[in-house]
C-alpha positions in Angstrom: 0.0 0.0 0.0 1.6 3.6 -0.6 2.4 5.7 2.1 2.3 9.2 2.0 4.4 10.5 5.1 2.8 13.8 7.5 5.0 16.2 9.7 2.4 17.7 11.8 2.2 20.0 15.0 0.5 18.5 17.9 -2.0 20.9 17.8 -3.5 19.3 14.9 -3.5 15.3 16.5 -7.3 15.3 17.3 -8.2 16.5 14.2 -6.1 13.9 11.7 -7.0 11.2 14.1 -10.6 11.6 13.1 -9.6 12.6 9.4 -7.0 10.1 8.3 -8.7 7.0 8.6 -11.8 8.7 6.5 -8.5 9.8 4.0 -7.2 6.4 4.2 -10.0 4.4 3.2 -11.1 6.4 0.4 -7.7 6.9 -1.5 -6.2 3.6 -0.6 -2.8 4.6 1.1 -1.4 4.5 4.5 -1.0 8.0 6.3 2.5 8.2 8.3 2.5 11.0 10.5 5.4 12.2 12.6 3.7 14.7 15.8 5.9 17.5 17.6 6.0 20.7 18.6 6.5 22.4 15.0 9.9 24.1 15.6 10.9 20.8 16.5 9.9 19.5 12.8 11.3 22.3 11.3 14.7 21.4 12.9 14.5 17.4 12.0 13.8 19.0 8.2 16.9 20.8 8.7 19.0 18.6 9.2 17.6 16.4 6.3 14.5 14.8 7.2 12.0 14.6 4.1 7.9 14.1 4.1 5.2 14.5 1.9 2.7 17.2 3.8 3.4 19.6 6.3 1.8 21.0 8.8 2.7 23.4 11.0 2.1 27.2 12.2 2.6 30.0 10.1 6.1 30.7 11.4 7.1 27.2 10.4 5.9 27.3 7.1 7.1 30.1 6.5 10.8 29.0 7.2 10.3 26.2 5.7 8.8 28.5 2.3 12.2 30.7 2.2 14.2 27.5 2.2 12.7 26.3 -0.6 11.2 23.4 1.1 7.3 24.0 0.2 6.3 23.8 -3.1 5.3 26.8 -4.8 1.6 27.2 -4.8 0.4 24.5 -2.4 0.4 26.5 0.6 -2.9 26.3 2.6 -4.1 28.0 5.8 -6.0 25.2 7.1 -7.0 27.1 11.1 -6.6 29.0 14.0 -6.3 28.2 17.3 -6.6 30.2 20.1 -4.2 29.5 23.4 -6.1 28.4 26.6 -6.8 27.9 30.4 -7.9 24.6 32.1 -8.8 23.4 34.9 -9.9 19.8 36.6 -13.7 19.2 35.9 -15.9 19.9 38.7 -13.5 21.9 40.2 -13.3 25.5 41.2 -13.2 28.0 38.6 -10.9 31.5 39.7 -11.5 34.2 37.5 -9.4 34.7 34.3 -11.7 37.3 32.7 -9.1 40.4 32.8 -5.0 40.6 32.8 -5.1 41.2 36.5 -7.7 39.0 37.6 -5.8 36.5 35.5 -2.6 37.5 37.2 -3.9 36.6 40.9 -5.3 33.9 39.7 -1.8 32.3 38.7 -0.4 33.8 41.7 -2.9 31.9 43.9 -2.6 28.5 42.1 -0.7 25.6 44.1 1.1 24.8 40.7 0.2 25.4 37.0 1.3 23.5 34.2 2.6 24.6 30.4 4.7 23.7 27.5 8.0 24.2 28.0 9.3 27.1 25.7 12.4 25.2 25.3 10.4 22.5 23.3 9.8 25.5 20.4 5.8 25.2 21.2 3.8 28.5 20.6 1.5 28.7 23.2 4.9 27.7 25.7 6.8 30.4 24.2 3.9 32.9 24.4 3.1 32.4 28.2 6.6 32.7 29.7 7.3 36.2 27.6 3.5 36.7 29.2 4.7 36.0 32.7 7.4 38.3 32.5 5.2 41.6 31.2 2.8 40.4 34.1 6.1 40.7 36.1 5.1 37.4 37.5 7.6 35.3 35.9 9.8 34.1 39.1 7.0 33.2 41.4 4.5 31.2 38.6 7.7 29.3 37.3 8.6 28.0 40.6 5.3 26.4 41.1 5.3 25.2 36.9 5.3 21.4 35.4 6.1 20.7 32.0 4.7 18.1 30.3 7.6 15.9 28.1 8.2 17.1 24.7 4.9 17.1 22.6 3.2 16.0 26.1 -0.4 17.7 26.7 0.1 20.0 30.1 -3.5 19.1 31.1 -2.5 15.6 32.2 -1.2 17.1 35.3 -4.3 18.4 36.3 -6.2 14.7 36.2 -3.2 14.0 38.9 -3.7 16.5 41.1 0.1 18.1 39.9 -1.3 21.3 38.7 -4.7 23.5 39.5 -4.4 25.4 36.0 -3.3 23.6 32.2 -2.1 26.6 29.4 -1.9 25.3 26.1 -3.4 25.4 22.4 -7.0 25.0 23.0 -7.3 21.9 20.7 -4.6 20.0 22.9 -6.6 20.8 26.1 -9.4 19.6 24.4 -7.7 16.1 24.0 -7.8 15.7 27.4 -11.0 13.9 29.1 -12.0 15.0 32.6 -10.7 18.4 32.4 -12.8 21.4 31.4 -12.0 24.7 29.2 -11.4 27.6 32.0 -11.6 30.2 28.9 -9.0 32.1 27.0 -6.5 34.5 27.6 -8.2 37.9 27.8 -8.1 41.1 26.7 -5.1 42.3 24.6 -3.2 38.8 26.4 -4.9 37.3 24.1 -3.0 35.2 21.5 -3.8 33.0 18.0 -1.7 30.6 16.5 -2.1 29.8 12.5 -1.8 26.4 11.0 -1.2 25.8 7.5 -0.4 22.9 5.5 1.7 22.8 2.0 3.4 19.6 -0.3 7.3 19.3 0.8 9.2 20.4 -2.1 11.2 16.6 -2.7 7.9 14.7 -2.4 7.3 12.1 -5.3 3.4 12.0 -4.3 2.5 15.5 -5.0 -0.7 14.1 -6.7 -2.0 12.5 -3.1 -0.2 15.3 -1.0 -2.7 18.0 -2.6 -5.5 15.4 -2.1 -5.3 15.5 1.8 -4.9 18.7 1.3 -8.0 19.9 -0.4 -9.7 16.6 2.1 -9.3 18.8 5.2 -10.9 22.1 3.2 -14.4 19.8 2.7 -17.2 20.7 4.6 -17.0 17.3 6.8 -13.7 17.8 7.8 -14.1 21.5 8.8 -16.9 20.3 11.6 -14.3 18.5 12.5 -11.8 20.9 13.3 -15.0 23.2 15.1 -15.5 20.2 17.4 -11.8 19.7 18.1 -11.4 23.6 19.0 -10.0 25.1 16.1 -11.5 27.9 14.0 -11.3 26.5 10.2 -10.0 29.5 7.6 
């Protein structure tokens, strides 16, 4: 069976795990797909790594684009995704709905949990420069579990590790038992892009596009709503 091989951010695992198999069975080929944070991809394409798709944020692709790694005209923004709070279902929920009630909230949490900005993930990367303009930085970091490289930070709240999960909203929403506290608010408030596009060296440019133009159809775009992104 022919294999067409994915490099995809993490953010977009709930979605292709509905979508692939639907992919799969109607074009007859086996989907491979590599997951990580998508610096992380961009680095393993670096330094020689090949696939067919990828799909990462906007920064990615774009690297990727001046390196003359995506073919020319398959670029596609795919969705947006909005970073997010959790918390433990059932349990309390502090109030995130301005920069400063958002900033005694994490100040009052036991522990908290996000991506480690040394992993290359957005949201990680976007919440500790947050901490520092909240001038928070010292204190919320002392009390902070990372989840392992393209780990999902709300697992530490089903063990009790951490009272608040920050992440893309899609990856919270891979976690059952926890709930969606809300976004972060006001001008804190941050988006990350995904697009997809055909590697440059892929011989299967033919099924490439195909799973591309599969995640534009109107089945697969209730998809992404119920997984927590925005489609484009």
């Amino acid at each position: 069976m022919q294999e067409l091989k994915i490099f995809s951010t993490i953010a977009m695992q709930s979605v292709l795990e509905v979508l692939a198999p639907q992919f799969e069975a109607q074009n007859d080929l086996r989907l491979c797909i590599e997951w990580n944070t998508a610096p992380v991809l961009v680095k393993r394409l670096q330094g020689g790594e090949t696939a067919d798709v990828l799909i990462l944020n906007r920064a990615g692709i774009d690297t990727m684009t001046r390196e003359g790694r995506v073919l020319a005209g398959s670029e596609v923004t795919l969705a947006s995704s909005a970073t997010a709070i959790a918390i433990k279902a059932g349990a309390a929920r502090p109030d995130i709905s301005t920069p400063e009630a958002l900033k005694r909230t994490l100040l009052a949490a036991r522990a908290i949990s996000y991506t480690d900005p040394a992993a290359g993930g957005a949201s990680g990367i976007y919440f500790a420069k947050l901490l520092e303009r909240l001038g928070i930085a010292d204190e919320v970091n002392a009390k902070t579990k990372f989840p392992p490289p393209a780990g999902l930070s709300g697992d530490f709240l089903l063990t009790g590790d951490a009272d608040l999960a920050v992440q893309q909203k899609p990856e919270l929403l891979q976690v059952p038992g926890i709930e969606i506290l809300g976004t972060l608010p006001g001008d804190l408030h941050m988006v990350t892009v995904f697009v997809a596009g055909v590697e440059a060296s892929s011989s299967q440019v033919g099924s490439a596009k195909a799973l591309i133009d599969f995640l534009h159809t109107g089945s697969a775009t209730e998809v992404f709503r119920a997984k927590g992104l925005d489609p484009a």
